[in-house]
N, C-alpha and C positions, 0 to 999 in steps of 0.2 A: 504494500500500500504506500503511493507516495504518499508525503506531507503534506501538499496542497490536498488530496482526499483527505487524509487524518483531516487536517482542519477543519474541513466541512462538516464529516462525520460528527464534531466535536459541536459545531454548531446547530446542528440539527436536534442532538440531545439536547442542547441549553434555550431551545426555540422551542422544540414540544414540550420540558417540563414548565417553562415560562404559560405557556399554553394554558398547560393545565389549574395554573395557581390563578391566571384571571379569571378562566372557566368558576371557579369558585370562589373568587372575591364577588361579594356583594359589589355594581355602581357606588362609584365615590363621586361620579358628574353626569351630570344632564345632555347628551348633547343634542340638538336639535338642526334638520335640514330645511333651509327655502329654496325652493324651484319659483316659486310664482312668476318669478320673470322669464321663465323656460319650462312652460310645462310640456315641453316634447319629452325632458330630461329627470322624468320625475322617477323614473326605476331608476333612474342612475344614483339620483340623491339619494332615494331611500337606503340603496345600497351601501353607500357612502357611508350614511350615518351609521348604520349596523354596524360598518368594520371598526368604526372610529370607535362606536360602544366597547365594541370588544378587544379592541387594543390600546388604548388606553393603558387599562393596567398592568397590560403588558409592558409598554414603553415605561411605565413609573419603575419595573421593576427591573428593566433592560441596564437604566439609569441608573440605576440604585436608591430612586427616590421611596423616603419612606413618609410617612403621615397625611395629611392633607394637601391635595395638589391646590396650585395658585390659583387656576382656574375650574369652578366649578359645572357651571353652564357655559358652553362651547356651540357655535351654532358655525353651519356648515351652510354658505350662500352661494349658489350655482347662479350664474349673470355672466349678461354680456360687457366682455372686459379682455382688454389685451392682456399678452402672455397668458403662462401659464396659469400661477396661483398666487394666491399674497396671503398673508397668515400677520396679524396684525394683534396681539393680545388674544380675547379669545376667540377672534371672528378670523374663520378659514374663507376667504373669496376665491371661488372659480369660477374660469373661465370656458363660460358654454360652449366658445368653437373650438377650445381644446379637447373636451370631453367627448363631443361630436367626430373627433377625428381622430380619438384613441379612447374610446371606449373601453380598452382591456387594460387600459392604464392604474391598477387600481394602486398601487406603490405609489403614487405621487399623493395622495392626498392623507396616506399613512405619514406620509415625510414630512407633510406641514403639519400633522397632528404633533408630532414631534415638537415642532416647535412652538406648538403652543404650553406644551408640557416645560418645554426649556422654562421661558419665561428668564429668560437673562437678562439681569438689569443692563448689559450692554452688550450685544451680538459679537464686538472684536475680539480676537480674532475670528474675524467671518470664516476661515478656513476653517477651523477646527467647530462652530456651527454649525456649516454646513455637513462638514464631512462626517459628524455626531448623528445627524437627521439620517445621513444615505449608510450610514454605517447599522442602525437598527431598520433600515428597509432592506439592505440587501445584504445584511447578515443573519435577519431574525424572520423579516416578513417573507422577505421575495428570495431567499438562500439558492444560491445555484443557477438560479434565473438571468446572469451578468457578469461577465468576464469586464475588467477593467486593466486595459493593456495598461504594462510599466514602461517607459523608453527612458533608458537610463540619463542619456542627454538633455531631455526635453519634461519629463515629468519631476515634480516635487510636490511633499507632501502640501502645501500648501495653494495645489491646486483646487480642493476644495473637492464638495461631491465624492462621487464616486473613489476616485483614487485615494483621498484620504479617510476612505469610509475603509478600503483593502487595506491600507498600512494602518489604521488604527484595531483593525480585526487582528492584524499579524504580531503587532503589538500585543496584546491582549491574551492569544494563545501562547505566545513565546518567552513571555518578558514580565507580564505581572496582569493576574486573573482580573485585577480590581482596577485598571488601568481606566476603564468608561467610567466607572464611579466615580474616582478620583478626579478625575479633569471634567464632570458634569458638576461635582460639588464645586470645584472651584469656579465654575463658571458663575454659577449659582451667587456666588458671596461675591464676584466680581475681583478674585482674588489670583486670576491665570496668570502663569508665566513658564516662559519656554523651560526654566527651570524644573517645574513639577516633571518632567519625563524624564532629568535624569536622576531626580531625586525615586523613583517610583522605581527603576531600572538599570540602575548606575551605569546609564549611560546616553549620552547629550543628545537633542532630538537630531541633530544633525548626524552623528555618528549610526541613533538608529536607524534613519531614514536610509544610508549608504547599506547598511547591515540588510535593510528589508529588500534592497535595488536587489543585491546579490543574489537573496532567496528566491526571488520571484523569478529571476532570470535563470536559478535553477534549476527552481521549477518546471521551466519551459522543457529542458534540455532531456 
């Protein structure tokens, strides 16, 4: 079994037992869908909301959030609006001709749920935001679903998305279990610095990131 399987395999146990522990958490929030400005897209919303109910708690516990979330009622608004989506406190807006031309898209609106769970008194580093959002969609939600090439030249962790969602997974299995908690709490208190990765790992985020270039490539071979 290569590594890159290990890893998955690894993930997939920590996605179904996650699974299981929302399954039986009673709702801690409310969330609610508006179509009215799109009722062609009203299976869509409904659906939306469902997944949003049900993963929720999963994303709290992805996070390592414990007690009471920031947001209690979350409301989910499907309209006509450029780009994708925008996730603003606890109102998720999307955008009706996105959903109309990716319908099977259901990972994007898991990923702004995300962010309403953040609730970071300040989103910088936006890499490590985002890369937190795409790291529980396509480590937890969507596993397997997205390959995100590494080009040793041209890619750094700091590209945000996807790529920092694979190096903060490869982190995580390799280097220190608690590494998402740690850098969600900090984000949380407004208190991040590139220091928490080597204090967590003994070793600099620069140094891990060259450590991860290696693995991935591999991985490949």
């Amino acid at each position: 079994m290569t590594r890159s399987v290990t890893i998955n395999c690894l993930f997939v146990l920590l996605a179904c037992a996650g699974l299981r522990a929302a399954d039986e958490a009673a709702p801690t929030v409310t969330i609610t869908a508006d179509w009215s400005a799109v009722p062609d897209l009203e299976s869509w919303a409904k659906a939306a909301q469902e997944r949003c109910q049900q993963w929720h708690p999963l994303i709290c516990r992805v996070l390592g959030r414990e007690g009471e979330p920031e947001h209690k009622e979350i409301a989910i608004i499907v309209k006509e609006m450029r780009g994708i989506a925008a996730t603003s406190g606890a109102k998720i807006n999307v955008s009706a001709d996105f959903v109309r031309k990716h319908p099977d898209d259901d990972g994007m609106i898991v990923h702004e749920l995300v962010h309403v769970v953040q609730a970071y008194p300040d989103p910088n580093p936006i890499w490590l935001t985002e890369g937190l959002a795409d790291y529980v969609r396509y480590w937890h939600y969507e596993l397997g679903k997205r390959d995100f090439r590494i080009v040793r030249d041209r890619s750094s962790y700091r590209d945000s998305y996807g790529t920092t969602a694979r190096f903060l997974a490869w982190v995580q299995v390799s280097k220190d279990a608690k590494i998402i908690h740690k850098l969600d709490d900090a984000m949380r208190r407004g208190a991040y610095r590139d220091a928490l990765f080597e204090e967590a790992t003994g070793k600099s985020l620069d140094e891990l990131w060259s450590e991860f270039v290696d693995s991935a490539a591999t991985a490949k071979q």
